[in-house]
C-alpha positions as CSV (number, residue, x, y, z in Angstrom):
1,X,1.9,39.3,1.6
2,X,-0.6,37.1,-0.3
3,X,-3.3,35.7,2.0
4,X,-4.7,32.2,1.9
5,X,-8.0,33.4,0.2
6,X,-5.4,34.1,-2.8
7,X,-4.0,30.7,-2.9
8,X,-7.7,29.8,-2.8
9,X,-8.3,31.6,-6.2
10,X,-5.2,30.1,-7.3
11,X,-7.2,26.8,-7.4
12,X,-5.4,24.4,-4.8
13,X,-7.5,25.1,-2.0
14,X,-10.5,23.9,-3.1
15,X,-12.8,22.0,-0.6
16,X,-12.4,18.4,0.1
17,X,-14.9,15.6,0.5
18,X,-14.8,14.9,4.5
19,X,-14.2,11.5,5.8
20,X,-14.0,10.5,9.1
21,X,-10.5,8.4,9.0
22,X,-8.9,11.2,6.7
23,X,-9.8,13.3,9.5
24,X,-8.8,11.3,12.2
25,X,-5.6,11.2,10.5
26,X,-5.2,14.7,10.4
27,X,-5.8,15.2,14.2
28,X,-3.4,12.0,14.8
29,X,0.2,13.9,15.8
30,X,-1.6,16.6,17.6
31,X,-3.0,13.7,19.8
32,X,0.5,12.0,20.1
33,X,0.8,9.7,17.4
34,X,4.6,9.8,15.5
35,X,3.8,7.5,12.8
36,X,0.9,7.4,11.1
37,X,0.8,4.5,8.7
38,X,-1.9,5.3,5.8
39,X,-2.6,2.5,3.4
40,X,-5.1,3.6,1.1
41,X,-6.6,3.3,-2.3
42,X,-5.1,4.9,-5.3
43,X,-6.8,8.7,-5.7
44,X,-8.8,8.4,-2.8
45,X,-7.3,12.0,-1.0
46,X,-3.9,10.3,1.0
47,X,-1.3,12.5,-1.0
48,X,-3.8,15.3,-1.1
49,X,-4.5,15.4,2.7
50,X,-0.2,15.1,3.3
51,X,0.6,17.9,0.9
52,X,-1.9,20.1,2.7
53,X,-0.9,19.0,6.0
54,X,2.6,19.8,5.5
55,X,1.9,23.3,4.2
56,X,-0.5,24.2,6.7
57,X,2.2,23.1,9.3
58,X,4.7,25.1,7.9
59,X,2.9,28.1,7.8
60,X,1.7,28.1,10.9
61,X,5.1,27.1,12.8
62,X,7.8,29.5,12.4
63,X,11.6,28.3,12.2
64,X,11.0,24.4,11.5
65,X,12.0,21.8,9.4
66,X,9.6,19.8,7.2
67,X,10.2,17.2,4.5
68,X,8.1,15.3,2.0
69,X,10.1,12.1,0.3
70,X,9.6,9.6,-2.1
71,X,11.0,6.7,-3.3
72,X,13.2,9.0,-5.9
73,X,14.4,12.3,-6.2
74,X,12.0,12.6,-9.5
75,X,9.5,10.9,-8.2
76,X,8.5,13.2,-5.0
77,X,9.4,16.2,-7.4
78,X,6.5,15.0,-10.2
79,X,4.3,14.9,-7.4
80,X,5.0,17.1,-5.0
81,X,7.0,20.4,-5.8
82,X,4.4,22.1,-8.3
83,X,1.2,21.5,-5.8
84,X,3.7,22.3,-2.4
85,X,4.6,25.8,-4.3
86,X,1.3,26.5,-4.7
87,X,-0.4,25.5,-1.3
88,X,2.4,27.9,0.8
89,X,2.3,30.5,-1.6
90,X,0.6,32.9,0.9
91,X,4.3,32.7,3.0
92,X,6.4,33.0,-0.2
93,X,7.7,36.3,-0.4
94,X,11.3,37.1,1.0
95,X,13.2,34.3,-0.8
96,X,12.1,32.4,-3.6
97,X,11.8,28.6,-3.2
98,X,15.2,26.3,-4.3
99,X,14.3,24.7,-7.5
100,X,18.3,23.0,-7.5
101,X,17.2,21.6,-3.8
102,X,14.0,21.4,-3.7
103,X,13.3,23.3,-1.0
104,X,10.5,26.0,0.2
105,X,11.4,28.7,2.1
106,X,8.5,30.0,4.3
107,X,8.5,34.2,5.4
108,X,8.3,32.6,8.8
109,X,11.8,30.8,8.8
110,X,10.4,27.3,8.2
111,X,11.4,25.3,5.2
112,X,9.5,22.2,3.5
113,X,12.4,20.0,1.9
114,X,12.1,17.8,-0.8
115,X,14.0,14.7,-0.4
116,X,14.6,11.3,-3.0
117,X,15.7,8.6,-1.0
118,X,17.0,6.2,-3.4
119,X,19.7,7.6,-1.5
120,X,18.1,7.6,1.8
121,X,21.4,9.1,3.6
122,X,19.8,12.5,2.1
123,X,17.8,13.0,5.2
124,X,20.1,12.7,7.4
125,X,21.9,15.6,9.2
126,X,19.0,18.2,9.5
127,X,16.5,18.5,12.8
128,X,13.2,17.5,11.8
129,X,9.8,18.9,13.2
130,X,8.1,16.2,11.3
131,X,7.4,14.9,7.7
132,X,5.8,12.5,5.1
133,X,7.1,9.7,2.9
134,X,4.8,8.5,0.0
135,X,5.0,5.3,-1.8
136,X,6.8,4.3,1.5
137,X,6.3,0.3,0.1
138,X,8.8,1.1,-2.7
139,X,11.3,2.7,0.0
140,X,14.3,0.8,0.1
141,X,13.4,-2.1,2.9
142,X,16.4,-1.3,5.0
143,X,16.5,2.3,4.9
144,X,13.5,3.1,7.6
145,X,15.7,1.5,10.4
146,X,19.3,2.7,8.6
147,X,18.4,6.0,7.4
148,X,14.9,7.6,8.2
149,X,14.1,6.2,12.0
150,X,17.5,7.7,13.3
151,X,17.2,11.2,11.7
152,X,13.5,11.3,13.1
153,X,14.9,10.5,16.5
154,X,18.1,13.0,16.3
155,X,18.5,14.2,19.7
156,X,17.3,18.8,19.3
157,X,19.6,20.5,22.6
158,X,16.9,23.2,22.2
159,X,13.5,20.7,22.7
160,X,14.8,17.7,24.5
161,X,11.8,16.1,25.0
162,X,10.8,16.7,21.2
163,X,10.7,13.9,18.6
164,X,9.9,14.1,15.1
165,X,6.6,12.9,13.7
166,X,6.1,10.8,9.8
167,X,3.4,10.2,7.8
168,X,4.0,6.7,5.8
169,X,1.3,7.0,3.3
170,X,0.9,4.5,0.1
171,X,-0.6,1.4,-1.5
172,X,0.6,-1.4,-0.1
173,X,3.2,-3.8,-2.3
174,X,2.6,-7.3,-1.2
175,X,3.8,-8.6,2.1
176,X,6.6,-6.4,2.2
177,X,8.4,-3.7,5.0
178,X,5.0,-1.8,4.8
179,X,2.8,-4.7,5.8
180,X,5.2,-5.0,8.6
181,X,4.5,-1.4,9.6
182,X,1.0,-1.7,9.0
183,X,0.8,-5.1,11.2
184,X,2.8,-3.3,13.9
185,X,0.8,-0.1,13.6
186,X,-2.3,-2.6,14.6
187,X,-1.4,-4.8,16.6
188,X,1.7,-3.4,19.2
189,X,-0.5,-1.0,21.4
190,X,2.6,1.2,20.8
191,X,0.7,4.7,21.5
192,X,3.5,6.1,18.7
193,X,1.9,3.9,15.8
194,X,-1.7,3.8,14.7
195,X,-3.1,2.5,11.2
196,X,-5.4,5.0,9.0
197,X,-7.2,2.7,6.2
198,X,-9.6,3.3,4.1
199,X,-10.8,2.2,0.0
200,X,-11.0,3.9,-2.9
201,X,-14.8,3.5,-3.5
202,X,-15.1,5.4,0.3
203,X,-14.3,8.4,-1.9
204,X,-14.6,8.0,-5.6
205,X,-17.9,7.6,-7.9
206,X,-19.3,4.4,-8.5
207,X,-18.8,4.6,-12.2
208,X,-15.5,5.2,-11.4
209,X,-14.7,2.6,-9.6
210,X,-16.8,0.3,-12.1
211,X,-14.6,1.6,-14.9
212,X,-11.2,0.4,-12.5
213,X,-12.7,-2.9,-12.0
214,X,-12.9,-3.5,-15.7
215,X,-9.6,-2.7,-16.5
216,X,-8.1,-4.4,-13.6
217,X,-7.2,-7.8,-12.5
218,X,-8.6,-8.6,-9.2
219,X,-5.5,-9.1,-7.4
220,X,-4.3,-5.4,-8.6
221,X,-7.7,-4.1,-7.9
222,X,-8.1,-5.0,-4.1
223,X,-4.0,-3.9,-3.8
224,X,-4.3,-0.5,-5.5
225,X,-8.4,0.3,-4.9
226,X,-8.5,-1.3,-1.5
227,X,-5.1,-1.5,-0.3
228,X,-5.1,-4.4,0.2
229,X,-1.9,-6.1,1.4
230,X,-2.5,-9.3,-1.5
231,X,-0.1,-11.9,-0.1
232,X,1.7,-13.7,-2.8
233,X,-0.1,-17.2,-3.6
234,X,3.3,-18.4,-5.3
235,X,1.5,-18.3,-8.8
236,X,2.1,-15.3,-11.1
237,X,-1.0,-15.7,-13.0
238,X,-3.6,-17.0,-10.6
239,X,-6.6,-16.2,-12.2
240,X,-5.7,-18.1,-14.8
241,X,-7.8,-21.7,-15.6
242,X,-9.4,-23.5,-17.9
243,X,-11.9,-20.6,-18.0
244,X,-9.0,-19.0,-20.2
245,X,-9.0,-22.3,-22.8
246,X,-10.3,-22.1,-26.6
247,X,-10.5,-25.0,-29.4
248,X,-10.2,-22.2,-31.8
249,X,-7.1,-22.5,-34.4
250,X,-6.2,-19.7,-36.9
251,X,-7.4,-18.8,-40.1
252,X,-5.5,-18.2,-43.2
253,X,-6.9,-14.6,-43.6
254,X,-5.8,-13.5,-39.9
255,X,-2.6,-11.1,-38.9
256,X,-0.4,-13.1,-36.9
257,X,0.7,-11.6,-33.9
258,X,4.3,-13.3,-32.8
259,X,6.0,-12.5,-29.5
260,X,9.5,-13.2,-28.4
261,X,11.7,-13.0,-25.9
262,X,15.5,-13.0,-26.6
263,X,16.3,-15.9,-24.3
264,X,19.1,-18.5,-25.6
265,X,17.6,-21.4,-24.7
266,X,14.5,-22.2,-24.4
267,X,13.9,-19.7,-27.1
268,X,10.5,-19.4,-26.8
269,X,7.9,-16.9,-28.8
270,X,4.0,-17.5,-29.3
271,X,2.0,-16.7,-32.1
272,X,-1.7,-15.3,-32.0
273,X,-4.7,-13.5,-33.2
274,X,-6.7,-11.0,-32.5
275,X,-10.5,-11.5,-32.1
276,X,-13.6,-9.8,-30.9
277,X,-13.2,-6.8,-32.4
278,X,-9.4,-6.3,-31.5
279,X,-10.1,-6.7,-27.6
280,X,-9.3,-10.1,-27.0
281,X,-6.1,-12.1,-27.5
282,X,-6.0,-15.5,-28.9
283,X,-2.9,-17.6,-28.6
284,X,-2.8,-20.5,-30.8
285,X,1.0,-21.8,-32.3
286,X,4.2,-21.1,-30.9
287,X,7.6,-22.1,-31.3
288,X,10.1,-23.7,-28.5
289,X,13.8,-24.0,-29.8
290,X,16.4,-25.7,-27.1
291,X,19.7,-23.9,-28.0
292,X,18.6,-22.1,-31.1
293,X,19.0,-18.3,-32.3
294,X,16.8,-15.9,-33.6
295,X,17.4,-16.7,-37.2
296,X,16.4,-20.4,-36.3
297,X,13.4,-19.1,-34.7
298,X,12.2,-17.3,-38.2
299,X,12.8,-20.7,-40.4
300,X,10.8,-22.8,-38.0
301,X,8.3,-19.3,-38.7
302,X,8.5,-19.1,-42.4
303,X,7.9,-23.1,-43.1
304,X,5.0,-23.5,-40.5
305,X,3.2,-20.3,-42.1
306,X,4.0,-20.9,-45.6
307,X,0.3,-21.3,-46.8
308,X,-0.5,-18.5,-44.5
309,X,-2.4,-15.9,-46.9
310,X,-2.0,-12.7,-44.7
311,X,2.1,-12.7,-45.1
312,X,2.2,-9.2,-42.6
313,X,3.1,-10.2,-39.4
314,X,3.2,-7.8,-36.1
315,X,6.8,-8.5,-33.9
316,X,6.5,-7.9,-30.3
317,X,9.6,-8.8,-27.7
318,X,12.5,-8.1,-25.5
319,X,13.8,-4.5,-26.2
320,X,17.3,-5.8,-25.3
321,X,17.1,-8.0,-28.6
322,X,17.1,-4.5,-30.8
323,X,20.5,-3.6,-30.1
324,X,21.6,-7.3,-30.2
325,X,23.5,-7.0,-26.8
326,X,21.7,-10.2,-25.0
327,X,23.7,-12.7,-26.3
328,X,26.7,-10.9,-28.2
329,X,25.8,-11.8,-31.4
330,X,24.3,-9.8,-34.3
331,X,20.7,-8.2,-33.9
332,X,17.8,-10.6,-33.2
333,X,15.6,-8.8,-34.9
334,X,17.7,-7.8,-38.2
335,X,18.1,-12.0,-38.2
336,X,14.5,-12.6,-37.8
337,X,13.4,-9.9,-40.5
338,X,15.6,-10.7,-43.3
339,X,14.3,-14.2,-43.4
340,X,10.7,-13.4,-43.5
341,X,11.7,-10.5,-46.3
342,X,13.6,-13.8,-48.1
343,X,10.7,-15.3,-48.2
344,X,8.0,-12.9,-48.8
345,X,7.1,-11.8,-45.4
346,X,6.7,-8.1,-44.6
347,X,6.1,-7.0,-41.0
348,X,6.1,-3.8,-38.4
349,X,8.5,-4.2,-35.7
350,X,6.1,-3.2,-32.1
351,X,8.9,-3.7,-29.6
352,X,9.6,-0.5,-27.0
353,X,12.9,1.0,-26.6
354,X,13.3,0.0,-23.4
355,X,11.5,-2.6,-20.8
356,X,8.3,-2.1,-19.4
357,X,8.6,-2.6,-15.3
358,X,8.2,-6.1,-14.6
359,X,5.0,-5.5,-12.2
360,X,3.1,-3.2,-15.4
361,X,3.8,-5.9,-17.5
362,X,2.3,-8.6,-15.3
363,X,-0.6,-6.5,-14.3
364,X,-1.0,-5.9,-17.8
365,X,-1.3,-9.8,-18.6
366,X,-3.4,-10.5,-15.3
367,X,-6.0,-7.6,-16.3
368,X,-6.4,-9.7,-19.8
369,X,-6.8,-12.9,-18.0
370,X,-9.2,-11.8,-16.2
371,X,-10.7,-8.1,-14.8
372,X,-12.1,-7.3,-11.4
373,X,-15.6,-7.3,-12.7
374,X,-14.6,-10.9,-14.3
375,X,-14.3,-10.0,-18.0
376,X,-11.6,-12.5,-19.7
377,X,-9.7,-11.5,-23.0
378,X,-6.6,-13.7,-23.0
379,X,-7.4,-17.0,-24.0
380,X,-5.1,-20.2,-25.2
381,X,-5.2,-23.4,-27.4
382,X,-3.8,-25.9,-25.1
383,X,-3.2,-28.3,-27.5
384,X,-1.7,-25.9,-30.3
385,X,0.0,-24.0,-27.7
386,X,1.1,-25.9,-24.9
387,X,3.8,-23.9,-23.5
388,X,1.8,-20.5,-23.6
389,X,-0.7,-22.9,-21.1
390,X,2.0,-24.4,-18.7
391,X,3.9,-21.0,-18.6
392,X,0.6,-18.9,-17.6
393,X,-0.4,-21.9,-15.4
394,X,2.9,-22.8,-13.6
395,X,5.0,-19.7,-13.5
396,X,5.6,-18.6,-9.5
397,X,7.3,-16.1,-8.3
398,X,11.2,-16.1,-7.6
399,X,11.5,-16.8,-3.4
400,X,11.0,-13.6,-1.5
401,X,10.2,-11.1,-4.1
402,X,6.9,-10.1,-5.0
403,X,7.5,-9.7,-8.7
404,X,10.4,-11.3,-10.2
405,X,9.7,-14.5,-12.0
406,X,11.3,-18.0,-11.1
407,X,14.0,-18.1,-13.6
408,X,13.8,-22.2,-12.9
409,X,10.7,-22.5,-15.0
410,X,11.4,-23.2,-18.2
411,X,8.1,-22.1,-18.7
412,X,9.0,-18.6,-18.1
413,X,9.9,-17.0,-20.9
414,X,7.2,-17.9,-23.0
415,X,5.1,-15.9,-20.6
416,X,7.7,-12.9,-20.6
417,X,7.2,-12.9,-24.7
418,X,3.7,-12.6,-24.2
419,X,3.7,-10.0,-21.5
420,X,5.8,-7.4,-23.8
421,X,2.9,-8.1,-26.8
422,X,0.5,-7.3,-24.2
423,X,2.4,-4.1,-22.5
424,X,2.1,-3.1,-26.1
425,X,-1.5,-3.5,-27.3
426,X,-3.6,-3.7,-23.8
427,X,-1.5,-2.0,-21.1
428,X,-3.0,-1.7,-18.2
429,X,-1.1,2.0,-17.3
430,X,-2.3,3.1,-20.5
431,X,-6.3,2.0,-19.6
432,X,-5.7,3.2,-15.8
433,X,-5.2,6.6,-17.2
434,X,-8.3,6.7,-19.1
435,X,-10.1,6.8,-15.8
436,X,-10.4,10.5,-15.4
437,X,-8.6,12.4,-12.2
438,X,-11.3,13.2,-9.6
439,X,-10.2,15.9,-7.2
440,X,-11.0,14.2,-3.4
């Protein structure tokens, strides 16, 4: 039998910083509380403190049942399964852990079970002792009273009087199912519920922090540094002003950056520059065809750029127009290149082989409109391109959802084409990930 002081060596027991509402939340079902609703900032010791929970509760309780879910089956293995292996190893010795099913098999009889719950029906059928969901705002919004509530409150012949307890630990999504357990955790004196908060800067450096903030736009820092539940204001791109506004035009030596999206009417792409050293974005022409294709799209190119001197030109745009499925007809981008080779174009195709997630490539776009610290690298001709300012000025989301775009506007796709340039050359994933891990 390995003791813990091995695991220890092993590296995953290494000593946390102490805060008081981590610690709280650790005490919080020994002192009754089922459902512990944790908002908290991204890296700031919420997973951490769950997966150490979990094991420690495991070990210690002999013949239970544990689970730890996420929103996918993937997902909560990525996160979890490595770190869980490694934090019970001290009870792993008679039967080696399920790597088909994800599951943990303590020496005491008690198991730790991995569970995805894009199909949430998974944990049903098993008596829980208690468990932990993560990224519980990216749940699917039905299945906590379909699903999850009624396997937690499965009637156990052997402990009648026993109910099992949950975690729901994340960063919050908007004003979504999670707000609503947050709000309720709050405010219903329900002894069951109680909120843990706390921010990311209550744990991390302050360089760190700084470095977030200046990748960031504001809204996405308070959601994913504060956890903040940001309400939508209706406006994708709120930051966005005259602040954002440039008289500047383009210059004949320049690379032209022109961004697309596949969309059959208005089909709508923007052209711009890069300036200040490559960091900043400047959108100055662009080209709005009603009921054109592609190859229309590159004539309208060729002839406003003929005196252009730099004839290489970067393509960004919709992935789906590479395999020319959008609108049944023959590639867009095979159309779009062979007229700029016709007439002395050449050019480097910078389009992904598949979408980017629709939040990552708005957060991308709002971090260059403006950062957390206030830094602003997107800026726009309004005169030269008047649809990239409407679009970025008028664009609101689509009624209830707290991403998808109005597809009313017909401002819209304009600011799609510029999003996929962006998810390209400044994503924000990308810069996130620069920020080094910290252990908390």
């Amino acid at each position: 039998m390995l003791s813990l002081q091995t695991s220890k060596e092993l590296g995953r027991w290494y000593k946390l910083i102490e805060h008081p509402v981590q610690a709280a939340l650790v005490a919080a079902v020994g002192n009754g509380v089922r459902f512990p609703v944790v908002p908290a900032g991204r890296r700031s010791g919420k997973t951490e403190r769950a997966k150490r929970f979990v094991a420690k509760q495991a070990m210690k309780n002999p013949n239970e049942r544990y689970f730890i879910a996420a929103p996918t089956r993937d997902q909560v293995k990525k996160i979890y399964w490595a770190d869980m292996k490694q934090l019970c190893l001290c009870s792993l010795q008679k039967k080696a852990p399920s790597e088909t099913d994800l599951i943990i098999y303590m020496d005491n009889g008690s198991e730790v079970h991995l569970i995805g719950l894009d199909k949430p029906e998974r944990i049903e059928g098993i008596l829980w002792t208690g468990g932990v969901i993560d990224e519980i705002a990216d749940v699917k919004p039905d299945a906590w009273e379909a699903n999850i509530r009624p396997a937690l409150d499965t009637f156990n012949p052997t402990r009648p009087d026993y109910r099992a307890w949950c975690w729901l630990i994340g960063v919050p999504d908007g004003l979504n199912h999670y707000y609503d357990m947050a709000k309720y955790a709050e405010t219903a004196n329900d002894p069951e519920w109680k909120c843990y908060h706390w921010k990311s800067s209550e744990i991390l450096p302050a360089e760190t922090i700084a470095a977030a903030k200046r990748h960031m736009s504001m809204r996405q820092y308070k959601q994913e540094y504060e956890a903040d539940f940001v309400g939508a204001t209706g406006r994708i791109y709120e930051d966005y002003s005259t602040d954002n506004h440039t008289d500047v035009v383009i210059e004949p030596h320049e690379q032209l950056l022109w961004m697309h999206d596949q969309n059959f009417t208005p089909l709508s792409s923007a052209v711009g520059v890069r300036r200040n050293d490559g960091m900043s974005l400047m959108l100055l022409d662009e080209i709005v065809l009603t009921s054109a294709v592609s190859k229309q799209s590159a004539i309208e190119f060729v002839d406003k750029f003929k005196d252009h001197q730099n004839k290489h030109v970067l393509i960004y745009g919709d992935p789906a127009g590479q395999a020319g499925e959008k609108h049944g007809h023959a590639s867009d981008y095979v159309d779009i290149e062979s007229v700029l080779k016709a007439n002395g174009w050449t050019f480097t195709r910078k389009v992904k082989p598949a979408h980017p997630s629709i939040k990552d490539r708005q957060n991308s776009v709002r971090a260059m409109i403006c950062t957390a610290d206030g830094n602003r690298r997107l800026f726009v001709n309004p005169v030269t391109a008047k649809w990239c300012d409407k679009g970025l000025s008028t664009v609101q989301l689509q009624e209830g959802s707290t991403f998808q775009e109005d597809q009313r506007n017909k401002y819209q796709h304009i600011t799609t084409a510029i999003g996929y340039c962006i998810d390209v050359e400044w994503p924000v994933i990308k810069r996130i990930a620069t920020i080094q891990p910290l252990r908390v």
